[in-house]
N, C-alpha and C positions, 0 to 999 in steps of 0.2 A: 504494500500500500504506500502509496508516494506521502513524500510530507504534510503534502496541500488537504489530502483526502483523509488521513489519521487526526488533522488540524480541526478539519470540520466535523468529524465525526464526535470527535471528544468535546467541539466547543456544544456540537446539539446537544449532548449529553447533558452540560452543562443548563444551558438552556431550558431545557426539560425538567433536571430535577428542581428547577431556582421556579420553573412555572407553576409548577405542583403544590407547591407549599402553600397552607391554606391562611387566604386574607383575615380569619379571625384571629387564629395564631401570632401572626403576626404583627398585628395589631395589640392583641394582650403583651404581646413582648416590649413593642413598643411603650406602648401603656405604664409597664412594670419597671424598664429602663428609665422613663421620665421623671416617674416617683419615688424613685428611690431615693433613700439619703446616700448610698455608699452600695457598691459594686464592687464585688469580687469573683474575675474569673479564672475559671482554670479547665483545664482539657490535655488528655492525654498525645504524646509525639505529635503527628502532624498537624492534628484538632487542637495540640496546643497551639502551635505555634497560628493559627488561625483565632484563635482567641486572643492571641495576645495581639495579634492584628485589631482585632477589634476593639480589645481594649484600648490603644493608643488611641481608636478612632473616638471613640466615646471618651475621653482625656481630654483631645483637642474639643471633644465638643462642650465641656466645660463639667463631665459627669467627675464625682469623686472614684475613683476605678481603680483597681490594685490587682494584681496577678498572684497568686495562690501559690506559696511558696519562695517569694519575694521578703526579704529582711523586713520589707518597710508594710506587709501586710497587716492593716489593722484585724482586730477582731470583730465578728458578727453581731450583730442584735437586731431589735425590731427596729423598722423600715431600711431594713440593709436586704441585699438580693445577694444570691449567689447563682454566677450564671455558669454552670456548667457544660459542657459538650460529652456525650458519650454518644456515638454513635452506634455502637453496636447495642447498647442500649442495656450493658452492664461490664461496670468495671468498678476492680474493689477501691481503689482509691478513690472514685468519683462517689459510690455509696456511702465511703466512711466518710467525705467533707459534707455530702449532705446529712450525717445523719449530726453533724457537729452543726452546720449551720440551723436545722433545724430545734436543734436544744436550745441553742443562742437564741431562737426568736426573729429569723430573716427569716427571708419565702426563698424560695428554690425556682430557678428555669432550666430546661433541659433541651438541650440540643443534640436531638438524636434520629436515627432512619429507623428504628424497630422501638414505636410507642409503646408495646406494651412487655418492654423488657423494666427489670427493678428499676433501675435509676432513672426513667421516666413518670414510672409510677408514682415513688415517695416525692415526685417534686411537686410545686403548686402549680405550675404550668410549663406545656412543653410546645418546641416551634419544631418540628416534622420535618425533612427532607428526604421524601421519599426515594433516593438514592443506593447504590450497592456502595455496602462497606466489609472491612475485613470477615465481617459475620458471614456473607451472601458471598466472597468471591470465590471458593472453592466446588460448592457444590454444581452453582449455576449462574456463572458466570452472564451481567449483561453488560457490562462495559467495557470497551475498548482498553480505556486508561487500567492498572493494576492495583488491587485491591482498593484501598478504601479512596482513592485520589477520585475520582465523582463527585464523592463528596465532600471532600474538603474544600474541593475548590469551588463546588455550590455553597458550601458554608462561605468562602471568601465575597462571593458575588450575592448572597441572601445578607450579609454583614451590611458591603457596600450601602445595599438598600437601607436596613436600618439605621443607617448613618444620615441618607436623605430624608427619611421620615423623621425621623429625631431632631434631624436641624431645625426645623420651623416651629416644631413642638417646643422644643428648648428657647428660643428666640435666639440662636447663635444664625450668624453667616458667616463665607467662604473670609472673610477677613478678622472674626473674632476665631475660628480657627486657626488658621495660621499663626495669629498672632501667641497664641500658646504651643507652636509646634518651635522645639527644641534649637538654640543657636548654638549648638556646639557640637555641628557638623565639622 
C-alpha cells in the first residue's frame, strides 16, 4: 500500500472514530471541565502522553490542571475532577487513583473504547470512543494503524475539540492562551 493510500486510510479511521462519539458525552465532559475547581489527569503510555496533551491545552486555557504523578500534584477533594483515560476500559493503576479520588470527594471522567469495563463504571461520567485498542487488536483486528494508535490519536483530535468548546465557555481567546503558553522555549 503506497504512503498516500495507508495516509488516508488511517486518517478515515480517525475521522470515524472522532465522528462517533456521542454529543451528550461530550458535552457532560465539557460541562465537568468548566466547573471544576482543579483537574487532575492521568493515562497510561500513549493515552498518557495524550493526556498530558490535553492537559497543557486546558493550562493555557486558564483551567487549574496537574498530571498525576507530577511533584507539584495537589490532592483531591470536592469540586476537583479526575480525568482519566483507560481505554481498554480496565487498568489497575487507573482503578486504584479512582478509587482515591473518589474517597477525596472529586467526581471521576473516563476516557475509554469499552464503556462497560470497571474503570468506566466507578466513574461519574464517561466520553466513549468507539475505536480499536490494545483490548480489540488481537482477536479482530479493524484498523490499519497497530494496536491501540486509533485511538489515541482520536483521543488527540476529540481533545482538540474540547479545547474549542471550552474556549468560549471559559471566556478565554486565541490570545489569552498564548499568552500563558511557556517563554522558555
Amino acid at each position: 500500500m503506497s504512503l498516500a493510500a495507508l495516509a488516508a486510510s488511517a486518517a478515515e479511521e480517525l475521522r470515524a472514530g472522532s465522528a462517533t462519539v456521542s454529543e451528550a458525552e461530550f458535552a457532560a465532559l465539557v460541562e465537568a471541565i468548566a466547573s471544576s475547581r482543579r483537574i487532575v489527569a492521568y493515562g497510561c503510555g500513549r493515552e498518557g502522553l495524550m493526556m498530558r496533551a490535553l492537559a497543557m491545552r486546558l493550562y493555557h486555557l486558564g483551567c487549574d490542571v496537574h498530571m498525576q504523578g507530577d511533584m507539584s500534584c495537589p490532592p483531591l477533594g470536592a469540586g476537583d475532577l479526575l480525568l482519566v483515560s483507560s481505554g481498554p476500559g480496565r487498568l489497575s493503576t487507573v482503578a486504584a487513583l479512582i478509587g482515591q479520588a473518589r474517597a477525596g470527594g472529586a467526581k471521576v471522567a473516563c476516557i475509554t473504547a469499552e464503556p462497560l469495563g470497571p474503570d468506566p463504571q466507578a466513574s461519574d461520567l464517561c466520553l466513549v470512543i468507539p475505536t480499536q485498542t490494545m483490548a480489540r487488536d488481537q482477536s479482530a483486528p479493524t484498523s490499519v494503524l497497530p494496536m491501540g494508535s486509533v485511538f489515541e490519536g482520536a483521543m488527540f483530535l476529540i481533545f482538540e475539540l474540547l479545547v474549542l468548546a471550552l474556549r468560549p465557555r471559559l471566556g478565554e481567546t486565541l490570545q489569552t492562551m498564548r499568552a500563558r503558553h511557556t517563554n522558555l522555549e
